[in-house]
N, C-alpha and C positions, 0 to 999 in steps of 0.2 A: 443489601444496599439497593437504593433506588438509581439506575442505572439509565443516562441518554446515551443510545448510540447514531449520531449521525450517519449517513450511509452506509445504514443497516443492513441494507436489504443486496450489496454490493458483492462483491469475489471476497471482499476483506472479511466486510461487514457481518456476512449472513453467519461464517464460522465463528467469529467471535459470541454473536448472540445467541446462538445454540448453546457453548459452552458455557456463556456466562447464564445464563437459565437453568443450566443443568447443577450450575452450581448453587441456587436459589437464591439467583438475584431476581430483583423485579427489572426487569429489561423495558426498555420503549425505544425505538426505531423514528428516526425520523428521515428519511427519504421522498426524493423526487420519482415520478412513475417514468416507469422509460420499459423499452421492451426487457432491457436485460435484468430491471429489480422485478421488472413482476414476473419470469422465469424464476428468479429466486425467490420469491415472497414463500411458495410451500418450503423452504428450507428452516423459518420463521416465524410461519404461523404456526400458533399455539404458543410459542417460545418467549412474545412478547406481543406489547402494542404497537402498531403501527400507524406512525400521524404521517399522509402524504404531502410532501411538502416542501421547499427548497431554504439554506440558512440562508440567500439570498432576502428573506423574508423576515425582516426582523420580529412583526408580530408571531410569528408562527413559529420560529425559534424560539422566541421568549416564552411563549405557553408549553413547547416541550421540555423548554429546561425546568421548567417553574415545580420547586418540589423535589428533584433531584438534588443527588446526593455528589455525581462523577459524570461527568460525559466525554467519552471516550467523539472525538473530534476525526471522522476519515472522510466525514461527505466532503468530495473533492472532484474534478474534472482533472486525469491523471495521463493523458497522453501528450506526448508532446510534439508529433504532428500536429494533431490537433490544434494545439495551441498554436502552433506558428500559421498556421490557414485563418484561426477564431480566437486570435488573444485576448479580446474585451472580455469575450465569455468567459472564457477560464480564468482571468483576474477579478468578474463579479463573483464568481463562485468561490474560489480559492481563497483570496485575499477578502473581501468583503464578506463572504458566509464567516470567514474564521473572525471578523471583527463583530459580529452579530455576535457569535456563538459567544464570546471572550465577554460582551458588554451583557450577556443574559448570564452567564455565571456569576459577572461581579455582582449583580442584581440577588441574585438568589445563592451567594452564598457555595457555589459548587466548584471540585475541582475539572480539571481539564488536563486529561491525556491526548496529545496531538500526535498523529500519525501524520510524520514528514517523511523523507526521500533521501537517498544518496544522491540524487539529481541537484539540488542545491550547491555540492559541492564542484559542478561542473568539471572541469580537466585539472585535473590536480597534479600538484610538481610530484609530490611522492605517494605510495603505499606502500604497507596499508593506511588507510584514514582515517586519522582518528578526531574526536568531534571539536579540534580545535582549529582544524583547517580550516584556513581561507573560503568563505563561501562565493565563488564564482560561476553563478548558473548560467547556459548559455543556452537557453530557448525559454521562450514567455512561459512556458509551466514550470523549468525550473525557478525562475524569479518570480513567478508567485507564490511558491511553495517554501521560498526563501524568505520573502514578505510575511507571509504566515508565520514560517517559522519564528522568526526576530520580533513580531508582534506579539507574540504570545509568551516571549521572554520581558517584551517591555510590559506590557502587563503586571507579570511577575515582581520587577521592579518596582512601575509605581505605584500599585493597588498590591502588593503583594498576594496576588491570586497566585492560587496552590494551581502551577501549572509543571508538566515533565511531558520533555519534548524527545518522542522516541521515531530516529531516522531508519529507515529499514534499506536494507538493498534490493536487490531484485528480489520480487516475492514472485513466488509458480506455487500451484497447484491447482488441485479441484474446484471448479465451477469458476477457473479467468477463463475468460470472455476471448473467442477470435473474434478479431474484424480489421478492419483497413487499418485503425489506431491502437491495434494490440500489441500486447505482451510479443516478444519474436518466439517462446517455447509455446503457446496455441497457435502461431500461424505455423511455426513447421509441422506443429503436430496435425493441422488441418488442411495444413495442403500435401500431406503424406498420405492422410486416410482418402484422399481424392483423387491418388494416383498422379498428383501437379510435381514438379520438382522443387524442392527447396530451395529457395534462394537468401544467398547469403549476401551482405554487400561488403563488397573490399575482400579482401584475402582471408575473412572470420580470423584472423588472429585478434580481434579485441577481445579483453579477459574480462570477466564479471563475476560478481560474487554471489551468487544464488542462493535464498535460500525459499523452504518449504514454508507452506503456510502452518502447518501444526505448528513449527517454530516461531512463528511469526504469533500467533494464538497465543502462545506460554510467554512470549516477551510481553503481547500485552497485559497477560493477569499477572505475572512478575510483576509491572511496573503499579497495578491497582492495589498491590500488598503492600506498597512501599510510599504514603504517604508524604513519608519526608524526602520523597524527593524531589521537593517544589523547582523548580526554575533547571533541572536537570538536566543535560542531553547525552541521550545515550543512543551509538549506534547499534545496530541488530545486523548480523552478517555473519557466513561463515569462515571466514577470515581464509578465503581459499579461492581461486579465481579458475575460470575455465573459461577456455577458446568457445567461443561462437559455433567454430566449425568442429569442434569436439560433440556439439549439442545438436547442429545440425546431421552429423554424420551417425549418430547415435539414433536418431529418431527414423534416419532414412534406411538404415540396416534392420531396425525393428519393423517397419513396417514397406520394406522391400519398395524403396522410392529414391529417386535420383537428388544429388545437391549438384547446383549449378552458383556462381560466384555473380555477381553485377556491378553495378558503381558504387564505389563506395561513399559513403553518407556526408556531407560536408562535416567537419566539426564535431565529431563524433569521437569522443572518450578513448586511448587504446586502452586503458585499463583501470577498474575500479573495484578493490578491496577493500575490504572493511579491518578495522580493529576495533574489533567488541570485548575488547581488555575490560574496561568500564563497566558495561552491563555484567558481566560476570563475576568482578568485582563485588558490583554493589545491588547486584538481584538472584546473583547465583546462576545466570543463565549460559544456558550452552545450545546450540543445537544440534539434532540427534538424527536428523534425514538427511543423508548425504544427496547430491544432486542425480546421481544416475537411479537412489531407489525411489527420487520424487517423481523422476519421469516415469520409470512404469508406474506410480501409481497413475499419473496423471494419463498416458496412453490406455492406461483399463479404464480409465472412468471418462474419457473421449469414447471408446468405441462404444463403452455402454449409453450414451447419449449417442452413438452412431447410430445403433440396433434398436435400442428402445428395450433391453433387457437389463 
């Protein structure tokens, strides 16, 4: 198949386009250049084309969609610090890239797999969650990413575009990104290899559901074998929750570094589990990397970007 992948070149993005090359798709990439896609760019060259670019653009969208077959939808501005410092941006990007992308599918005839969020579903009364829950996001990335999401259902509805909207939980591994608006498993894991103490905020008893990216990879090409599951939503999680500070104190034993506790975050979730009853159901999927053998992978492949071997 002829294949778009929007942020391509991304933590998500670059694994998925490997694999889907390897499997002999015709892949093309369309991404914005920032320092962190073109660190990734050798993950993907060779693997596909690469148009630079943003779905803010609806000319440039539409010539990457034009001809395709499926376009797997992740280019997204995904922190939500972030967001609440720069919420215009992350609402052109998010919500307006995904109505670009939605209005050059219906054009050319293509489906659309959207990579949404558990963040959508903000503080939920019960777990685990499953995708019928009340969507209540409480920072501008989750209500965009909620905006997205429900757009791309109405779609569905009244243009019946072949859309399936697959929500992930916490995604870790190989090649996320530290920085001031990062994942919190690469800031503890980067400020351990620096000798810094880990900090946690609040008492880390908030629970999360973590899963691997190789998992995250098979839910997506699960959901490209499955057609018929237009207007779907399926969550992706390991229906299994861990303390913060079970994750901080884990990485500070591995690598012989202190956790220290701070203020805890306004507003901030205590716990968020998934129930991927559904996707198991109706794609066979499971996943298979439990969260303690994600982080040594992920701590070998930090130090190896530590050393340069």
């Amino acid at each position: 198949m002829k294949i778009l992948v929007t942020g391509g070149a991304g933590f998500q993005g670059s694994h998925l386009v490997e694999v889907l090359a390897k499997a002999g798709h015709e892949v093309t990439v369309l991404n914005t250049i920032t320092p962190q896609s073109s660190s990734k760019k050798k993950y993907i060259e060779g693997s596909a084309e690469i148009v630079w670019g943003s779905v803010t653009d609806p000319e440039i969208t539409e010539k990457a969609v034009r001809g395709k077959d499926v376009i797997f939808h992740l280019g997204a501005r995904v922190n939500v610090d972030e967001s609440i410092l720069h919420p215009w941006e992350v609402f052109e990007v998010n919500l307006k890239g995904t109505f670009h992308v939605l209005e050059a599918a219906r054009k050319n005839n293509a489906r659309v797999i959207l990579a949404s969020t558990c963040e959508v579903y903000g503080r939920p009364e019960r777990t685990p969650i499953i995708e019928t829950t009340e969507l209540r996001p409480m920072s501008p990335y989750a209500a965009s990413k909620a905006a997205a999401d429900r757009l791309c259902y109405a779609y569905f509805k009244t243009y019946n575009l072949p859309v399936t909207i697959l929500r992930f939980f916490n995604v870790f591994g190989e090649r996320q990104k530290e920085s001031n608006f990062g994942a919190v498993i690469p800031i503890f894991v980067g400020r351990a290899l620096r000798g810094e103490p880990i900090q946690v905020f609040g008492t880390g008893e908030q629970t999360r559901d973590y899963i691997h990216i190789s998992d995250v990879v098979k839910g997506y090409l699960s959901a490209l074998t499955h057609p018929e599951l237009k207007g779907e939503v399926l969550n992706f999680g390991s229906g299994k929750g861990i303390r913060i500070r079970d994750i901080a104190e884990y990485v500070a034993k591995k690598c012989n570094a202190k956790v220290v506790y701070i203020d805890p975050r306004p507003g901030e979730a205590s716990e968020m589990i998934a129930d991927a009853t559904k996707a198991k159901r109706l794609l066979g999927w499971e996943p298979t990397v439990g969260i303690y053998e994600g982080l040594d992978r992920y701590l070998a492949w930090r130090k190896t970007q530590e050393t340069g071997v």
